[in-house]
C-alpha positions in Angstrom: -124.1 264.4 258.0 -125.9 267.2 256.2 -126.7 266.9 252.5 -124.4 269.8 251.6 -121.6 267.5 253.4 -122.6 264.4 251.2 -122.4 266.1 248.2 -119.1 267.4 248.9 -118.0 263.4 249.6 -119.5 262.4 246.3 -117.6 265.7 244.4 -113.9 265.0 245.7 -114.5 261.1 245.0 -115.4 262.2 241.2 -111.9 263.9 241.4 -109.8 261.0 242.4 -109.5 261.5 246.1 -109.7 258.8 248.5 -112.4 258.9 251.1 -111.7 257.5 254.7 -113.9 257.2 257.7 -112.0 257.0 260.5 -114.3 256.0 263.9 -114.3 254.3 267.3 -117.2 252.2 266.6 -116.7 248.4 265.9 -117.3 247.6 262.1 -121.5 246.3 263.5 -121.6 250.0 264.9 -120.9 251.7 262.1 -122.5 249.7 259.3 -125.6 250.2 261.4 -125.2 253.9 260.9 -123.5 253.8 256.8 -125.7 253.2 254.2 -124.2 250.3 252.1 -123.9 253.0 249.1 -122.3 255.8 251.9 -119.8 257.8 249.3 -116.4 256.8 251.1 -113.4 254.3 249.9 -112.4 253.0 253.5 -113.8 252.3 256.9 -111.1 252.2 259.9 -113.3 251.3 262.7 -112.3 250.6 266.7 -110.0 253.1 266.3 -107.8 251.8 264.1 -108.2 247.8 265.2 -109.0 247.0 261.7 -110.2 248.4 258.2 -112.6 247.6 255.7 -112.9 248.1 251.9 -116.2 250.1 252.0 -117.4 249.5 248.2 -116.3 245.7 248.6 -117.3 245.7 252.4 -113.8 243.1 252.9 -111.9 243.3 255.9 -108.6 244.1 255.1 -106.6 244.5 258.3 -106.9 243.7 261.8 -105.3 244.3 265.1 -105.8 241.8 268.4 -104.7 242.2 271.9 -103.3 238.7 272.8 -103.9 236.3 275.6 -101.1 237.8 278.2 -101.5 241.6 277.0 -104.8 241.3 277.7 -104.4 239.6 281.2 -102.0 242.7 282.2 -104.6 244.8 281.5 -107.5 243.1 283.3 -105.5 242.8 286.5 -104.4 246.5 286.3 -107.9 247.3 286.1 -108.9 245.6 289.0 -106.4 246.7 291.4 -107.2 250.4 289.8 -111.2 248.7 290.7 -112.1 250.3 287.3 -115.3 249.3 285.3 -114.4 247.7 281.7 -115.5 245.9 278.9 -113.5 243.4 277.1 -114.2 243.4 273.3 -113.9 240.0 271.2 -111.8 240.4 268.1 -112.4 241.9 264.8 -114.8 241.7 263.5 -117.5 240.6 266.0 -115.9 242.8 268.6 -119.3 244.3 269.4 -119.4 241.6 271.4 -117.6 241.9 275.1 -117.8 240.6 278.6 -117.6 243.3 281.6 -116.5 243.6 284.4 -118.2 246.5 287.5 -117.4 247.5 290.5 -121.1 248.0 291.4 -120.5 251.5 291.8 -122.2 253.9 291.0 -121.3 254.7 287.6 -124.4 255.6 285.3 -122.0 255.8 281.4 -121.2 252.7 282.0 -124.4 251.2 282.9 -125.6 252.8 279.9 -123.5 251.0 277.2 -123.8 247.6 278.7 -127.7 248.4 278.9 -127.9 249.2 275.5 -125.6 246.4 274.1 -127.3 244.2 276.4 -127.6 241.4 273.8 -124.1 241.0 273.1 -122.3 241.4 276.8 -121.7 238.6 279.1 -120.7 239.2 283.1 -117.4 238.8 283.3 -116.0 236.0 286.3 -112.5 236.8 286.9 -112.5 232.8 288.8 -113.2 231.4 285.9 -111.9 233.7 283.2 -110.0 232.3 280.6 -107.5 234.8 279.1 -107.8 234.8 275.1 -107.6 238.0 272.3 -109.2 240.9 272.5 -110.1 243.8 269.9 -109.4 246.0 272.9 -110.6 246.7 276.6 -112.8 250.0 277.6 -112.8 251.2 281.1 -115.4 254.1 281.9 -115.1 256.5 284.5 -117.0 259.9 285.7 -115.6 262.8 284.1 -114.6 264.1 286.9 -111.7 261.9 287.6 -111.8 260.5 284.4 -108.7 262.4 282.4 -106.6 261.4 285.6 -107.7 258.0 285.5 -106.9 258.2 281.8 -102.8 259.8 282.0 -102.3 256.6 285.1 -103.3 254.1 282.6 -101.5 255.2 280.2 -98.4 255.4 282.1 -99.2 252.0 284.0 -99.2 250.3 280.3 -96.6 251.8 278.3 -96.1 249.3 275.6 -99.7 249.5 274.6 -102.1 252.4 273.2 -104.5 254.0 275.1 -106.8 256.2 273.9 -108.8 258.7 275.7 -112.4 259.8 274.7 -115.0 261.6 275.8 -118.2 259.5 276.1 -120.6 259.2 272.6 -123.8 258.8 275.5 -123.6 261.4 277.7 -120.7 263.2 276.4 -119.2 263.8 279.6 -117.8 260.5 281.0 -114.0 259.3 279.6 -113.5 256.3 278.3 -110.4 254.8 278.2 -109.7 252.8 275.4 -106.6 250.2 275.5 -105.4 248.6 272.1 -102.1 246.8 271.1 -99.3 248.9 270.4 -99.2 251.0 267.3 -103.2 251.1 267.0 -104.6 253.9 265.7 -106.6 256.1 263.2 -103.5 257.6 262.6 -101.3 254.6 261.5 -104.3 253.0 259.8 -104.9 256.2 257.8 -100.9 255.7 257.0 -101.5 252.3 255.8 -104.0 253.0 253.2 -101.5 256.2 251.9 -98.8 253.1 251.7 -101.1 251.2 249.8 -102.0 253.8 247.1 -98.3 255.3 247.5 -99.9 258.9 248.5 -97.7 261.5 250.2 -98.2 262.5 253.7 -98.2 265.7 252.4 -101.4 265.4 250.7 -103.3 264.1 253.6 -106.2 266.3 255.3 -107.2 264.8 258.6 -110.6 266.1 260.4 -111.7 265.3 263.8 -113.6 266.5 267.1 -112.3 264.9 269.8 -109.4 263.4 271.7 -109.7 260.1 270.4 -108.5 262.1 266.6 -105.7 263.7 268.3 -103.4 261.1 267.1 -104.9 261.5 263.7 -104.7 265.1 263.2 -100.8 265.5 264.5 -100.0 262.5 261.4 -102.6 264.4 258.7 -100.3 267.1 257.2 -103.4 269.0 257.5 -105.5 268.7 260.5 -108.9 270.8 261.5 -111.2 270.7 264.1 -115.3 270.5 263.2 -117.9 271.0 265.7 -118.1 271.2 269.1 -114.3 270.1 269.9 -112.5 270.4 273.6 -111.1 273.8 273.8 -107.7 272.4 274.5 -107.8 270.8 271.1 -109.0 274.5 270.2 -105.4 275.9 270.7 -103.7 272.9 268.7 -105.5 272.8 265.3 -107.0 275.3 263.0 -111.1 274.8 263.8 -114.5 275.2 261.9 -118.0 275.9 262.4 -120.2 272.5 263.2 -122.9 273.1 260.2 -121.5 271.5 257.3 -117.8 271.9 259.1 -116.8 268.9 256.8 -117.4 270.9 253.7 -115.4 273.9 254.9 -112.0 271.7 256.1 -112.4 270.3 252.9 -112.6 273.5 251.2 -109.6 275.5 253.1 -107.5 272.6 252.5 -108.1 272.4 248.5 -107.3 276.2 248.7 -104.1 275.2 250.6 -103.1 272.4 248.4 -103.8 274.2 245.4 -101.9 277.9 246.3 -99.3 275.3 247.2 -98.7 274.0 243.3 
């Protein structure tokens, strides 16, 4: 985030508004990444899976798969002879065993590579089913969005969340959560909690994984480099110091609208 972006952060906090960051990274992700002193009121991290009060750093919800959902899920997968990763719960979900195909399937090899430390082989013998933050299965782009809608349709009493890969920004994940996770209805529960309107709400995202969140925000904008089918849904802004101008155009809005 550029300087000019921080500031801005730091300037609407002086006037009273709350400050969410709202991420697919697991809460040992992000507070990699965030500075203990970052300007923002709340973290909602794993999509919505849980959420953190950022000045007191305590957890204040979470979300789990349980035992059975996430034994549905696993055999899907394998009959579907996806690659996935099964995330422990909040808030040491950074932690997962995984399951591949041995195909060849480089994004995936990648992330278990580089969370090497916290990722166990998964032996569906021996596997015992138990809770789950959620389960990721990675596929090429090419067949990836398709892989994506089956899933999704194959498990319709749970969420599932497509995104475009953080490593080589190409591959789709596809991120399966209990039912009613995500940014969107975690954003809603901190509006509950401070009894703000809807109304009031600007939502900003970049890719499909915010989709959710900018349909709820009663104002959502695109920063950055987003999908151009996202292009022809929301109102969209340049990528240099894109925060500050969303933030900007919708103080304009809000503020014509008095």
């Amino acid at each position: 985030m550029s300087t000019f972006d921080l500031d801005t952060l730091r300037e609407i906090g002086e006037k009273g508004i709350i400050r969410v960051i709202a991420t697919g990274r697991s809460l040992y992700s992000a507070r990699a990444v965030l500075q203990d002193d970052f300007p923002v009121d709340y973290l909602i991290f794993s999509s919505g899976a849980g959420i953190v009060g950022w000045r007191e750093k305590r957890l204040l919800m979470k979300q789990s798969l349980t035992p059975d959902e996430v034994k549905t899920i696993v055999k899907l997968l394998l009959v579907l002879k996806c690659d996935f990763m099964v995330h422990d719960p909040v808030p040491y979900n950074h932690f997962f065993t995984y399951y591949t195909s041995r195909r060849d399937n480089p994004d995936f090899e990648r992330r278990r590579i580089l969370y090497s430390e916290f990722a166990t082989e998964l032996d569906i013998a021996s596997y015992r089913y138990r809770e789950a933050c959620q389960i990721i299965a990675i596929e090429p782009n090419a067949y990836g969005g398709s892989m994506a809608t089956r899933v999704r349709q194959l498990l319709p009493g749970l969420k599932v969340i497509r995104t475009t890969s953080p490593l080589d920004r190409q591959s789709v994940w596809i991120e399966i959560f209990p039912s009613g996770v995500s940014k969107a209805s975690a954003s809603d529960w901190i509006c509950r909690k401070h009894g703000i309107n809807g109304k009031r709400v600007l939502g900003i995202g970049n890719d499909y994984n915010d989709l959710d969140l900018l349909s709820w925000a009663h104002t959502g904008i695109l920063v950055g480099d987003a999908p151009e089918e996202l292009k022809s849904m929301f109102v969209a802004v340049g990528e240099k110091n894109g925060f500050s101008e969303a933030v900007s155009l919708w103080l304009r809005q809000r503020n014509a609208g008095r």
